[in-house]
KESE-551707 format. One record per atom (N, C-alpha, C): residue number from 1; x, y, z. Coordinates in nm, 2 decimals, always signed. Example, Ala and Ser with C-alpha at 12.3 -4.5 7.8 and 13.67 -1.06 7.14 Angstrom:
2
R|1|+1.32|-0.57|+0.78
R|1|+1.23|-0.45|+0.78
R|1|+1.32|-0.33|+0.78
R|2|+1.28|-0.22|+0.71
R|2|+1.37|-0.11|+0.71
R|2|+1.29|+0.00|+0.79
//
This chain:
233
R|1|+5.78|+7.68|-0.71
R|1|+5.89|+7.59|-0.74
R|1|+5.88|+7.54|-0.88
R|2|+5.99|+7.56|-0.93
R|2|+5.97|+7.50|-1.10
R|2|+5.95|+7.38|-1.12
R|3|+5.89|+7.30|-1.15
R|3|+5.86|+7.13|-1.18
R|3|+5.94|+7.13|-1.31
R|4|+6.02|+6.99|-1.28
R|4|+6.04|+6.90|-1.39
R|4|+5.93|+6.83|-1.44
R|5|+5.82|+6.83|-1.42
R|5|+5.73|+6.77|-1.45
R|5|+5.67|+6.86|-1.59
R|6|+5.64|+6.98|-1.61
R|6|+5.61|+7.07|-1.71
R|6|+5.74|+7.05|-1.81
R|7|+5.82|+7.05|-1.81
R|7|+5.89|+6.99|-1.97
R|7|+5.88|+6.90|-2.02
R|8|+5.86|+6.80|-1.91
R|8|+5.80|+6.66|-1.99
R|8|+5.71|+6.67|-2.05
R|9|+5.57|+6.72|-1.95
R|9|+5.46|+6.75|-2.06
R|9|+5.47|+6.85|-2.16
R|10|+5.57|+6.91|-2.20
R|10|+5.58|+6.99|-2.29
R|10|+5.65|+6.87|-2.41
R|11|+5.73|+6.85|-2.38
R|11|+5.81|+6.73|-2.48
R|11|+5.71|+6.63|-2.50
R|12|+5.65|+6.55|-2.42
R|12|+5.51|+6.44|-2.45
R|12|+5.43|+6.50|-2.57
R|13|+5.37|+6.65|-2.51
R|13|+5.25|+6.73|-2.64
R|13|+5.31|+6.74|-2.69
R|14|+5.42|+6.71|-2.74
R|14|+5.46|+6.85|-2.87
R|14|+5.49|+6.68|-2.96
R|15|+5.57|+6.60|-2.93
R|15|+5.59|+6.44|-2.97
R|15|+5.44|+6.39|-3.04
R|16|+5.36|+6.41|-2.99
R|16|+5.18|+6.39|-2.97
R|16|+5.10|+6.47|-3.10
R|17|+5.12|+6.56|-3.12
R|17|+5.11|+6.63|-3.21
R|17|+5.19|+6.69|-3.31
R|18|+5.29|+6.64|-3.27
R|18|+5.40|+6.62|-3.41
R|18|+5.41|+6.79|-3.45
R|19|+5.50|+6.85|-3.35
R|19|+5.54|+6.97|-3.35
R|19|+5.70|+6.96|-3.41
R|20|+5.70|+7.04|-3.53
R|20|+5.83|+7.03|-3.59
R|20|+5.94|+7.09|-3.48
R|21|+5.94|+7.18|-3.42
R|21|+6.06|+7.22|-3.33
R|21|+6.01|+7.30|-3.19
R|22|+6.13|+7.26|-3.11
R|22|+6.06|+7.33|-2.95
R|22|+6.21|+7.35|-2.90
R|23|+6.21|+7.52|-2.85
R|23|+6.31|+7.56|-2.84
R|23|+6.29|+7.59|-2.70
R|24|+6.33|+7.57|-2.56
R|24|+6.32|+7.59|-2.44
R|24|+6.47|+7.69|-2.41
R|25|+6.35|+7.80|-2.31
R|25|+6.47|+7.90|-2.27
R|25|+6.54|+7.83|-2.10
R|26|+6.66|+7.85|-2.10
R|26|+6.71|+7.82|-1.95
R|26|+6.80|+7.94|-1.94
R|27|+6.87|+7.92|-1.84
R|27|+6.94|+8.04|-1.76
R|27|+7.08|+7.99|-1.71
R|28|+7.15|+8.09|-1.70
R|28|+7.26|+8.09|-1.66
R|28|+7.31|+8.01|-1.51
R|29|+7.20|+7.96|-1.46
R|29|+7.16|+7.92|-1.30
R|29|+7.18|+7.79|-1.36
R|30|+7.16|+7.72|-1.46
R|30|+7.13|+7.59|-1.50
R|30|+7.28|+7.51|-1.51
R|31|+7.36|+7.60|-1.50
R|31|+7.53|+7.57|-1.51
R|31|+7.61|+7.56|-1.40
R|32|+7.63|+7.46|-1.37
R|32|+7.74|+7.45|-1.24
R|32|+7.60|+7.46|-1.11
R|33|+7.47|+7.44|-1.12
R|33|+7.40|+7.53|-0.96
R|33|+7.42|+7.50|-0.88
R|34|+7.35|+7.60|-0.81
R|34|+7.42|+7.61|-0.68
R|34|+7.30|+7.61|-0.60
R|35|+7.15|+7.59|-0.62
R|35|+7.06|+7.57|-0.59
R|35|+6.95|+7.52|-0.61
R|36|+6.87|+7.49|-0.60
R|36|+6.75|+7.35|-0.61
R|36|+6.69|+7.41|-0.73
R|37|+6.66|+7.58|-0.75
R|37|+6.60|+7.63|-0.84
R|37|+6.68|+7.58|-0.97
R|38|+6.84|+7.63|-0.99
R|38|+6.94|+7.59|-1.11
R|38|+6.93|+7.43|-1.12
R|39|+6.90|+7.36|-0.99
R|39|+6.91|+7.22|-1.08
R|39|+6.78|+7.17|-1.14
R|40|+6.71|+7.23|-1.15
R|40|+6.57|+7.20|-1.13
R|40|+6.57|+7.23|-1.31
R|41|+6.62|+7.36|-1.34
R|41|+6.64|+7.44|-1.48
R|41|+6.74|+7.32|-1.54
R|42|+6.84|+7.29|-1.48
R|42|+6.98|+7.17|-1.51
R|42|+6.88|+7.05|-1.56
R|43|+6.80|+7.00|-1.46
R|43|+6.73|+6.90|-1.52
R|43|+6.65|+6.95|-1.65
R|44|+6.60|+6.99|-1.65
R|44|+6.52|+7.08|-1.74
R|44|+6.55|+7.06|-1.89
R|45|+6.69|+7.14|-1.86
R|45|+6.78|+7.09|-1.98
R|45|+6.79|+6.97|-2.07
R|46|+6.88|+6.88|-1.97
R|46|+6.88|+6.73|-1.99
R|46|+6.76|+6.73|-2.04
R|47|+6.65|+6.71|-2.01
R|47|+6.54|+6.63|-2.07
R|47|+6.52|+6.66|-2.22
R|48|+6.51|+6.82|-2.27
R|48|+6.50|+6.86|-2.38
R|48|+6.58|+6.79|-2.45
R|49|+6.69|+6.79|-2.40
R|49|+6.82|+6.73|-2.49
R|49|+6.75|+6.58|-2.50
R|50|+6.76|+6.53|-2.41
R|50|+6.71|+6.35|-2.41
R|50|+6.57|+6.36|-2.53
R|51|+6.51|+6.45|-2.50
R|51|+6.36|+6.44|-2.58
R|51|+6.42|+6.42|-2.73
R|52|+6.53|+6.45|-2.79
R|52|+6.51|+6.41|-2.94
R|52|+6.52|+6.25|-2.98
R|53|+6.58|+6.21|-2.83
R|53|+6.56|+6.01|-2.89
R|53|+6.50|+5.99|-2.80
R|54|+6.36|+6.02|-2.76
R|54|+6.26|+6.01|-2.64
R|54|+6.15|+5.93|-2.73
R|55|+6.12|+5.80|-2.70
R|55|+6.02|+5.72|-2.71
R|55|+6.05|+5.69|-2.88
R|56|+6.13|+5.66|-2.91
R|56|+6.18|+5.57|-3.07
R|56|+6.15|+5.68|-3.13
R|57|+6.14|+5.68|-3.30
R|57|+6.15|+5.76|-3.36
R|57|+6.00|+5.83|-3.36
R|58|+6.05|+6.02|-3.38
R|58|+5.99|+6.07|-3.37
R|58|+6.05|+6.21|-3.48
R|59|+5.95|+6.30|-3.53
R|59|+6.03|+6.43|-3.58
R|59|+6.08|+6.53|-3.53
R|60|+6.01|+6.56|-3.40
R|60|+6.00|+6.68|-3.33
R|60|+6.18|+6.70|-3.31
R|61|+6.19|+6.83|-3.26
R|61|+6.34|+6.89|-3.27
R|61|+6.35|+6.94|-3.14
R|62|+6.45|+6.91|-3.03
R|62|+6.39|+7.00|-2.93
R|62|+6.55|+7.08|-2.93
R|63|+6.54|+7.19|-2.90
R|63|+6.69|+7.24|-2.87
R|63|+6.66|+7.37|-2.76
R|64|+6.79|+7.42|-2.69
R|64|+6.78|+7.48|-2.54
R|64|+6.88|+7.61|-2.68
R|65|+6.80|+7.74|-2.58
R|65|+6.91|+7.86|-2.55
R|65|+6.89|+7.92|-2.41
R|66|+7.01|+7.98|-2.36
R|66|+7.05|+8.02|-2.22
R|66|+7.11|+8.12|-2.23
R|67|+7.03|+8.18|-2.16
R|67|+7.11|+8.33|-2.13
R|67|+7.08|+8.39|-1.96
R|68|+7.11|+8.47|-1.91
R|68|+7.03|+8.53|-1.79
R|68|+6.96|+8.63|-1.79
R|69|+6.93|+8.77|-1.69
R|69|+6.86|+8.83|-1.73
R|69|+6.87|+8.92|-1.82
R|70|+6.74|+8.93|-1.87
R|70|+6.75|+9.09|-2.00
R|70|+6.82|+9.16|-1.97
R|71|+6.85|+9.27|-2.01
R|71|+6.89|+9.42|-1.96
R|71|+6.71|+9.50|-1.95
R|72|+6.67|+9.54|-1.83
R|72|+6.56|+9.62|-1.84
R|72|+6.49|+9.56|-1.80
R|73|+6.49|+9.40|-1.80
R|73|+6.34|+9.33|-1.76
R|73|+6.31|+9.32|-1.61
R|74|+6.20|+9.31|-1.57
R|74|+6.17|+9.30|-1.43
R|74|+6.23|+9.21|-1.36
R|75|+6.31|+9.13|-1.42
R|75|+6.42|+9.06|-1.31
R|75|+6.56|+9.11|-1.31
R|76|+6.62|+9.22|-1.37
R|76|+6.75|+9.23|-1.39
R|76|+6.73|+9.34|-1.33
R|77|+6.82|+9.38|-1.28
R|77|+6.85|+9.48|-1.14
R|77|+6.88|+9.65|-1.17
R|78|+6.83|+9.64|-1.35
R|78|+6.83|+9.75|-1.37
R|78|+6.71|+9.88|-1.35
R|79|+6.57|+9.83|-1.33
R|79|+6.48|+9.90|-1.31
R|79|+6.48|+9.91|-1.14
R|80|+6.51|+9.83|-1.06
R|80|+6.55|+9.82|-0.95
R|80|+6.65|+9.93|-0.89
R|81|+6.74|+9.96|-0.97
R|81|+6.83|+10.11|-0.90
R|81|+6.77|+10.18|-0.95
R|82|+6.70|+10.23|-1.08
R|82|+6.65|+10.31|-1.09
R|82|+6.53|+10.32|-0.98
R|83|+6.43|+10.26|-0.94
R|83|+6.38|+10.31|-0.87
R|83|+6.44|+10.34|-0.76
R|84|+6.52|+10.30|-0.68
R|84|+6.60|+10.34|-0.54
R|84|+6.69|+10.48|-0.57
R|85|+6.73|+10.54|-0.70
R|85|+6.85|+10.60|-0.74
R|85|+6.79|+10.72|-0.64
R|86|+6.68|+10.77|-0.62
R|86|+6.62|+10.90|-0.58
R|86|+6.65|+10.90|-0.42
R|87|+6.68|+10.79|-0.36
R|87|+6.74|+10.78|-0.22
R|87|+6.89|+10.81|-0.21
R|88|+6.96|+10.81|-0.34
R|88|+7.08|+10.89|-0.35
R|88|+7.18|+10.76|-0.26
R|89|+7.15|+10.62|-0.24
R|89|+7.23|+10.54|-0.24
R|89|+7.18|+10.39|-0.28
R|90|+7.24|+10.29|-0.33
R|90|+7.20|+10.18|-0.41
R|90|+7.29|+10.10|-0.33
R|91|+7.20|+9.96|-0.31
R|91|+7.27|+9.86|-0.24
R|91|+7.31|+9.76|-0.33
R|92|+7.40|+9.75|-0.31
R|92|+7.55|+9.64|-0.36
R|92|+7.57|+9.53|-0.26
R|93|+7.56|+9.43|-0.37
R|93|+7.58|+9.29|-0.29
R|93|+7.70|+9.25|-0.27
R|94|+7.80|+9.27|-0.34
R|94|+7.96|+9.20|-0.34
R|94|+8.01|+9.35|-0.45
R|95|+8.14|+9.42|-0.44
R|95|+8.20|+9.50|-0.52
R|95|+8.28|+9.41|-0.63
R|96|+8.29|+9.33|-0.64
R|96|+8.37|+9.23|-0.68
R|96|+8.26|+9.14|-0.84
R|97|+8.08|+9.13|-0.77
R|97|+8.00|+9.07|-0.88
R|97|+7.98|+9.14|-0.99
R|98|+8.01|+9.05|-1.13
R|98|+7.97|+9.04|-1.23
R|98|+7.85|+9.03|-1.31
R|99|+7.80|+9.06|-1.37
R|99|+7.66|+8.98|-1.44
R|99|+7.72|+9.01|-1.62
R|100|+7.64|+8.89|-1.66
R|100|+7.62|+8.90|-1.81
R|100|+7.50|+9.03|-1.85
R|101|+7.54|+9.05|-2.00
R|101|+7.45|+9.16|-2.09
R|101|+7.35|+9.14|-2.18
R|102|+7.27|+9.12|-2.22
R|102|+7.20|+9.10|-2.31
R|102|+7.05|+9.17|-2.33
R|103|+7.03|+9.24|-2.45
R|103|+6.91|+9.28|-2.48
R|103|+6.78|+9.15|-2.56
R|104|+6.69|+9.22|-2.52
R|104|+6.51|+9.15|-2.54
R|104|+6.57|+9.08|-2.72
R|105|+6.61|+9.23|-2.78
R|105|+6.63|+9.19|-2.89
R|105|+6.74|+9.07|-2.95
R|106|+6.80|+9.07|-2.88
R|106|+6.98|+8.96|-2.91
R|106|+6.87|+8.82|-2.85
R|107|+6.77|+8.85|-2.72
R|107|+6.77|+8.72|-2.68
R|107|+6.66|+8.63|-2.77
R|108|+6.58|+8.73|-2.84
R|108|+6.50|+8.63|-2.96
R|108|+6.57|+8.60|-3.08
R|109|+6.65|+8.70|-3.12
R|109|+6.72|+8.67|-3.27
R|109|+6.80|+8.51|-3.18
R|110|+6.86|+8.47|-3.10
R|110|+6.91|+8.37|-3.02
R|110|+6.80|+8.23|-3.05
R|111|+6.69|+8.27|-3.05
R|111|+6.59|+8.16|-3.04
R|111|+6.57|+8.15|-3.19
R|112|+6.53|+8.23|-3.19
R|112|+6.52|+8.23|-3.39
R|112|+6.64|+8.12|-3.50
R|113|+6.77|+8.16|-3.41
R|113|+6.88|+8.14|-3.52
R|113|+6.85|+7.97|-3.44
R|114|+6.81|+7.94|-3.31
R|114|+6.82|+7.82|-3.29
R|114|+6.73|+7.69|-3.40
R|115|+6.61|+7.80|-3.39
R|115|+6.51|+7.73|-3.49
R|115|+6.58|+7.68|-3.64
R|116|+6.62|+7.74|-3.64
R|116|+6.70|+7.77|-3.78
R|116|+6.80|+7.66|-3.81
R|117|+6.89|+7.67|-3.69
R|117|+6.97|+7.58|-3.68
R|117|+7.01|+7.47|-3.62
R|118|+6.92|+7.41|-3.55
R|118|+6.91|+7.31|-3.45
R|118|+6.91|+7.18|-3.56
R|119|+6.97|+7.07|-3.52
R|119|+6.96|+6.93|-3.59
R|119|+6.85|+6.83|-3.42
R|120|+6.88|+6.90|-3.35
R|120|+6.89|+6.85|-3.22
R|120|+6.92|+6.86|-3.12
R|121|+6.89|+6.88|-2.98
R|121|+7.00|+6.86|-2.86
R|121|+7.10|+6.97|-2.86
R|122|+7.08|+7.08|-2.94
R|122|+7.22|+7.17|-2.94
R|122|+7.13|+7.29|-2.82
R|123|+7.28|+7.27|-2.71
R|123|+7.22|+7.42|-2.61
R|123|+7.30|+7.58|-2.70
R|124|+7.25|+7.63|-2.74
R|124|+7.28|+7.77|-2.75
R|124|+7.35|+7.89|-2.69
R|125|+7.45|+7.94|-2.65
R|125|+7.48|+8.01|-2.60
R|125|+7.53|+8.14|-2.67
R|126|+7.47|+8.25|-2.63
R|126|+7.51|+8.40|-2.73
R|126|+7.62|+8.46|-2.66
R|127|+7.72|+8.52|-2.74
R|127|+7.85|+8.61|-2.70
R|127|+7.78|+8.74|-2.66
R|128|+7.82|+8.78|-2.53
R|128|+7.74|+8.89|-2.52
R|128|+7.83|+8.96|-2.38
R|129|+7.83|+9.10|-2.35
R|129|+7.95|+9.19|-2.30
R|129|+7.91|+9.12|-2.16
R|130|+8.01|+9.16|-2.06
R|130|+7.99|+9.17|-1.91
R|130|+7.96|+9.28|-1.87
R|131|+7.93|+9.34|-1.69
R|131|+7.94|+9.42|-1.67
R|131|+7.97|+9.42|-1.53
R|132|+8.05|+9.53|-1.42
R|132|+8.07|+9.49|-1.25
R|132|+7.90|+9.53|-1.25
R|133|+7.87|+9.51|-1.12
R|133|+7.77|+9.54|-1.08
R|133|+7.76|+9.68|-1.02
R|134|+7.90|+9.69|-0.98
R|134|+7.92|+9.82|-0.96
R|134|+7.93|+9.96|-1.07
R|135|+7.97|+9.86|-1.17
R|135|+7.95|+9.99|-1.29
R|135|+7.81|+10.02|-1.36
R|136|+7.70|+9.90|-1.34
R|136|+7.56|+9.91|-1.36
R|136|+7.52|+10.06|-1.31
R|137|+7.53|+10.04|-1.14
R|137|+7.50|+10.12|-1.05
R|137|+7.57|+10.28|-1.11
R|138|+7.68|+10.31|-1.16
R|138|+7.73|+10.41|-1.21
R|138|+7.69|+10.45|-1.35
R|139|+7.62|+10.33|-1.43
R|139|+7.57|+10.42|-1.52
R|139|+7.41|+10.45|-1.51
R|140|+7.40|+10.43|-1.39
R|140|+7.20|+10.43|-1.34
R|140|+7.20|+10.56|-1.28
R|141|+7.29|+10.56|-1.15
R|141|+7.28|+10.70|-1.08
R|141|+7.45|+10.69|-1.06
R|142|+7.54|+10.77|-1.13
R|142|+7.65|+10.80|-1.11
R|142|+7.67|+10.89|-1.00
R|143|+7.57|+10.98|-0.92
R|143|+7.61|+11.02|-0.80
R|143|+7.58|+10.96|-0.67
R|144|+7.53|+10.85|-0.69
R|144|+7.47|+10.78|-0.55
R|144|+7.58|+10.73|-0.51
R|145|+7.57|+10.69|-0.40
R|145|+7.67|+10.63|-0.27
R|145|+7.62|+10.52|-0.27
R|146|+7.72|+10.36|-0.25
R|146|+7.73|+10.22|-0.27
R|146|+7.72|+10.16|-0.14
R|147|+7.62|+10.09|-0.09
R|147|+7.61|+10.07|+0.02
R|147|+7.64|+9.85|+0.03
R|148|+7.70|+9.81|+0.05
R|148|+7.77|+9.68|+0.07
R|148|+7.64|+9.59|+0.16
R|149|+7.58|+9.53|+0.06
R|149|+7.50|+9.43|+0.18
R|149|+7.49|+9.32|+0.20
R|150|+7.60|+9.23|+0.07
R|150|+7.62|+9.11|+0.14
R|150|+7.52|+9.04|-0.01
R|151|+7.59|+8.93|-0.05
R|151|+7.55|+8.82|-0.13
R|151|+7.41|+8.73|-0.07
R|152|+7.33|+8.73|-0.15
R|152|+7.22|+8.67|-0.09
R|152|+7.20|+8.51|-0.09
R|153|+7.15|+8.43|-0.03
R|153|+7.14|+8.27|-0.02
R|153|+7.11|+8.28|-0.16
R|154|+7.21|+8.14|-0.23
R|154|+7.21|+8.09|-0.38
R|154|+7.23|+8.18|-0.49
R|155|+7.29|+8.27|-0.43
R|155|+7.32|+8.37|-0.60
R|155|+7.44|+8.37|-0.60
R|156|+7.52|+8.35|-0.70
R|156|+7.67|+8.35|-0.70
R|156|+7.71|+8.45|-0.79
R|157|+7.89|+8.47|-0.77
R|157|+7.94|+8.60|-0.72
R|157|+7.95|+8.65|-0.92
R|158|+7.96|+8.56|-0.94
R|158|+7.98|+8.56|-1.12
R|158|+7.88|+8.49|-1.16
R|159|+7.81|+8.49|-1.30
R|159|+7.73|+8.43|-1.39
R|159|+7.79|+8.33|-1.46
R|160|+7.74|+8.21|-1.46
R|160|+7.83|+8.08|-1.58
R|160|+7.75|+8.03|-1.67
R|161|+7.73|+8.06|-1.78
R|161|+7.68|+8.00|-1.91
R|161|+7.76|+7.87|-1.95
R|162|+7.86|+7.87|-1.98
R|162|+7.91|+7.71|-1.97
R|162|+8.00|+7.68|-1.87
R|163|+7.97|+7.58|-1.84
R|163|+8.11|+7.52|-1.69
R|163|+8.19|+7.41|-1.77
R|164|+8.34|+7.40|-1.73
R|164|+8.46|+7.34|-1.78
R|164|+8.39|+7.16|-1.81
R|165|+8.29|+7.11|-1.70
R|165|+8.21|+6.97|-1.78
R|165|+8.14|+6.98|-1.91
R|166|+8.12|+7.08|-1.98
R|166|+8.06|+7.12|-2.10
R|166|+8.14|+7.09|-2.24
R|167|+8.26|+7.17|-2.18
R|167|+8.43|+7.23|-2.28
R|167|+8.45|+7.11|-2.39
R|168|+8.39|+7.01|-2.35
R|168|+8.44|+6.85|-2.43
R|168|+8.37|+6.84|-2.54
R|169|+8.21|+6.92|-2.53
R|169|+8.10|+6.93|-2.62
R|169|+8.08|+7.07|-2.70
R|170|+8.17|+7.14|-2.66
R|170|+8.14|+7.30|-2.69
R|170|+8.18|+7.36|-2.80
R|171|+8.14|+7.40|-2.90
R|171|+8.21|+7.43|-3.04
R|171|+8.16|+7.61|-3.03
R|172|+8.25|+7.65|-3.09
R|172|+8.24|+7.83|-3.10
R|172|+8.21|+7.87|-3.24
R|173|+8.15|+7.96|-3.25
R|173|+8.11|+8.02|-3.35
R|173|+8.09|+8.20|-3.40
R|174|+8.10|+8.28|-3.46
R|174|+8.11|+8.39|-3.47
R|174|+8.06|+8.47|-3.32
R|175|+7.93|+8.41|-3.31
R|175|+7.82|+8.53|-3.25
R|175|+7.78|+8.42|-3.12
R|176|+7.86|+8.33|-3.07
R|176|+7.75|+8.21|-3.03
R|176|+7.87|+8.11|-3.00
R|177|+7.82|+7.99|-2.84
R|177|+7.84|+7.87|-2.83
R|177|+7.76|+7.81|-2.83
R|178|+7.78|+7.69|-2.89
R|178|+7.69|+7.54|-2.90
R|178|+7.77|+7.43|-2.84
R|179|+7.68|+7.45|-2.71
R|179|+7.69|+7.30|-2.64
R|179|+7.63|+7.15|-2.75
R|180|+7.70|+7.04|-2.73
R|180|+7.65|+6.93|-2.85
R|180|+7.62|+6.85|-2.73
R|181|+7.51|+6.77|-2.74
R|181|+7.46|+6.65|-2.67
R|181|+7.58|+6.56|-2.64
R|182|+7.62|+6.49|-2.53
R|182|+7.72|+6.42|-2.50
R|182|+7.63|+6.24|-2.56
R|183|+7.54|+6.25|-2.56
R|183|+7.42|+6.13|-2.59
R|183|+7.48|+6.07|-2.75
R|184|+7.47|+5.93|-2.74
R|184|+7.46|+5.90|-2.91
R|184|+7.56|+5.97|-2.96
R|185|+7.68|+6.00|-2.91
R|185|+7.77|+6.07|-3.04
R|185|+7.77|+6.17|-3.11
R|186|+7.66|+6.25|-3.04
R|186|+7.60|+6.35|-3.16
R|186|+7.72|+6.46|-3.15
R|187|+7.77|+6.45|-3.00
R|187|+7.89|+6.58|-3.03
R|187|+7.96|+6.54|-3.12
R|188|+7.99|+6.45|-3.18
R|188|+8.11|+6.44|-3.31
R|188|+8.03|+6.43|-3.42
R|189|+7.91|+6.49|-3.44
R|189|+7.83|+6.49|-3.56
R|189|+7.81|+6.58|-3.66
R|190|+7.91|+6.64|-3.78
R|190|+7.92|+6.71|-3.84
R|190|+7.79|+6.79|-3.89
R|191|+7.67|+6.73|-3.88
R|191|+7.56|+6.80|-3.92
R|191|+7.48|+6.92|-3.79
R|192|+7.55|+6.86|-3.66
R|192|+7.58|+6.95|-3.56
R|192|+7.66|+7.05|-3.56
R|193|+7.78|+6.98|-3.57
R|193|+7.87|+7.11|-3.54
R|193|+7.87|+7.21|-3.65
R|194|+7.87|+7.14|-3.76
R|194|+7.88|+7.28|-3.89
R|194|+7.99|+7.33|-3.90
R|195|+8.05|+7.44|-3.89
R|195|+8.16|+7.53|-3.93
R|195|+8.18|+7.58|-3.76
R|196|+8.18|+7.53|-3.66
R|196|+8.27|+7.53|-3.57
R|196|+8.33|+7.46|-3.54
R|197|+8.40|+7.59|-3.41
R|197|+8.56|+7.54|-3.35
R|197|+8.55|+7.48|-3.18
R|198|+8.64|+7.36|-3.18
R|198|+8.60|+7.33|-3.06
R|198|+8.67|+7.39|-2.97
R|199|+8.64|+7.46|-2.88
R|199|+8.73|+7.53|-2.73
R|199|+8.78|+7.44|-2.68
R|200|+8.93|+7.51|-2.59
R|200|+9.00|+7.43|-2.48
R|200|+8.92|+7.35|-2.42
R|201|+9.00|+7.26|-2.34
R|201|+8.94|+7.13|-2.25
R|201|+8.92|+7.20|-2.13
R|202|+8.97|+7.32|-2.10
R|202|+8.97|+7.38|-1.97
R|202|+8.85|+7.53|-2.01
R|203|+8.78|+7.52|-2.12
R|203|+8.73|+7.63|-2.10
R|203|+8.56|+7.66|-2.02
R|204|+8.56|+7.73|-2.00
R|204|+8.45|+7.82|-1.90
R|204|+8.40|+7.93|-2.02
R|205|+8.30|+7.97|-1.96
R|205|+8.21|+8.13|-2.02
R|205|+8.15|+8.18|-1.88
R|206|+8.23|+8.27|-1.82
R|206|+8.20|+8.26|-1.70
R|206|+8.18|+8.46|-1.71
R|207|+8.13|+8.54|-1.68
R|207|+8.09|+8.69|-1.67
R|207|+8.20|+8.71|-1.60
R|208|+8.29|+8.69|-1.52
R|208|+8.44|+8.79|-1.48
R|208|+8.54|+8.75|-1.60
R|209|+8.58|+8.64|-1.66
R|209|+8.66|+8.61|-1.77
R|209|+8.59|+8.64|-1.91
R|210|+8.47|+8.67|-1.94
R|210|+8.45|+8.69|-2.03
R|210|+8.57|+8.82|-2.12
R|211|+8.57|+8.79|-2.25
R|211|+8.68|+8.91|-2.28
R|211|+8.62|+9.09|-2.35
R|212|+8.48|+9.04|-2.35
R|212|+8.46|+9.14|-2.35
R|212|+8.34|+9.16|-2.25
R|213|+8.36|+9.37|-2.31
R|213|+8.26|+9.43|-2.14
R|213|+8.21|+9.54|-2.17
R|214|+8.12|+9.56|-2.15
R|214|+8.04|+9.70|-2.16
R|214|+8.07|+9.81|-2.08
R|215|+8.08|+9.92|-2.15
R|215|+8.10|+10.01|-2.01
R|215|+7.97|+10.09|-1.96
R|216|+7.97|+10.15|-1.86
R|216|+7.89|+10.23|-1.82
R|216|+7.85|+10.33|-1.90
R|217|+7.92|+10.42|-1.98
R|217|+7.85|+10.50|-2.06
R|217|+7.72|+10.47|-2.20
R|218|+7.79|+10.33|-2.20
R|218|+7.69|+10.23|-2.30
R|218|+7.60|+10.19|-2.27
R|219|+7.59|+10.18|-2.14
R|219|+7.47|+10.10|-2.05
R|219|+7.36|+10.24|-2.04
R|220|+7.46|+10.32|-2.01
R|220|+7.36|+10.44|-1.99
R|220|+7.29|+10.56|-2.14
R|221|+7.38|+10.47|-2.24
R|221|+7.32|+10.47|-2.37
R|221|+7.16|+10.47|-2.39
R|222|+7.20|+10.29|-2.34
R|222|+7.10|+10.20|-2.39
R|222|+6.96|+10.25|-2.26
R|223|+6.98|+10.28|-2.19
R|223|+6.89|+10.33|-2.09
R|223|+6.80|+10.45|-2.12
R|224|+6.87|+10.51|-2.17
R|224|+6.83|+10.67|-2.20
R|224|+6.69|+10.59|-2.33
R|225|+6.76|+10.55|-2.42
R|225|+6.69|+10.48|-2.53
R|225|+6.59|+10.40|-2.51
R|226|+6.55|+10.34|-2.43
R|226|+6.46|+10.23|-2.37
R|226|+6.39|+10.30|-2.24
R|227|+6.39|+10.40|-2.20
R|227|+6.37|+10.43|-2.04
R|227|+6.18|+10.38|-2.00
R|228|+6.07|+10.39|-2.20
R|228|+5.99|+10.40|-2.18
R|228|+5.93|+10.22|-2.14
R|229|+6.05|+10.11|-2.21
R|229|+6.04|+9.97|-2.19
R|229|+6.11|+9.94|-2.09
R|230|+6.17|+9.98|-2.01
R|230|+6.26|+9.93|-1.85
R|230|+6.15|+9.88|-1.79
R|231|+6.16|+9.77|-1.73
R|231|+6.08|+9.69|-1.60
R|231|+5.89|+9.68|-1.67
R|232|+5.91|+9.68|-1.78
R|232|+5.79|+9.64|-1.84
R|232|+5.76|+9.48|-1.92
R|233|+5.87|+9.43|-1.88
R|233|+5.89|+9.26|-1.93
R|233|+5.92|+9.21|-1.83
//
């Protein structure tokens, strides 16, 4: 079980020893959850954010980026068909689920630009393609047969990187959202926002509305290319 207790101690040492910046990774679970695990990461958040006016003045910087799983890593469901592909059928949870995209490499250059650019409190969010879950499966083993087995307890049917309680704080940017602390005013704080644009009041970043999408032949690009790093992270 993830403890909220481990960020604090992470924010306490780092306050303690006067660590210039601390960039904490969360997930796409941490938005809207739907389970003890995403609130757990939800809290998580909050605190980092709270940690830059945590215990009077201090230097440290704390700032969040969020994304979900790699493409390839041992939690994303792509070394997973591949190993099942040779049974010549792949089980599908919902024909309908989405997932977000992202490579090892987008998800550091992500932490890096945060270091970079953090004043504080800013969550990070990278523009990055969708994909069905069903077209994953077609660019892994394009002749296998889809077998339907049903959504599992606490996974939901789409991925949400920001939910519409965010949209008030959310400024857009080329390559990237930045959530701004609702805390102290800092969302209206020009040394935050920088050269962003604030999104609708109604907006979402949700993996079925996202506007862009990967296709399968891309996926199976990127597969061919990486086949010797799949499920080794």
């Amino acid at each position: 079980m993830y403890s909220c207790r481990l960020p604090m101690n992470v924010i306490d040492a780092a306050i303690d020893k006067k660590v210039k910046g601390v960039v904490a990774l969360s997930t796409d679970k941490a938005s809207s959850p739907i389970n003890l695990y995403g609130a757990s990461k939800l809290a998580s958040d909050k605190l980092f954010v709270a940690g830059n006016s945590y215990v009077g003045e201090h230097e440290t910087r704390f700032g969040v980026v969020r994304y979900g799983n790699v493409m390839g890593s041992r939690g994303s469901v792509i070394p997973f068909f591949m190993s099942t592909a040779e049974k010549g059928v792949l089980p599908i949870t919902d024909t309908r689920m989405t997932r977000f995209m992202i490579s090892l490499e987008q998800g550091v250059e992500l932490v890096w630009h945060a270091f970079d650019d953090m004043v504080g409190g800013e969550i990070y969010v990278k523009k990055i393609p969708s994909m069905k879950v069903t077209e994953i499966a077609k660019a892994v083993a394009p002749e296998a047969r889809h077998e339907i087995v049903g959504i599992r307890p606490g996974e939901k049917l789409h991925e949400q990187m920001i939910g519409i309680e965010d949209a008030a704080h959310t400024y857009e940017y080329a390559e990237h959202f930045k959530i701004l602390p609702a805390i102290n005013n800092w969302s209206d704080d020009p040394t935050r926002i920088k050269d962003g644009a604030k999104v609708a009041e109604d907006f979402v970043y949700t993996s079925d509305l996202n506007p862009d999408w990967m296709t399968p032949q891309a996926l199976a690009d990127w597969i061919s290319s990486h086949k010797n790093k799949i499920g080794a992270f």
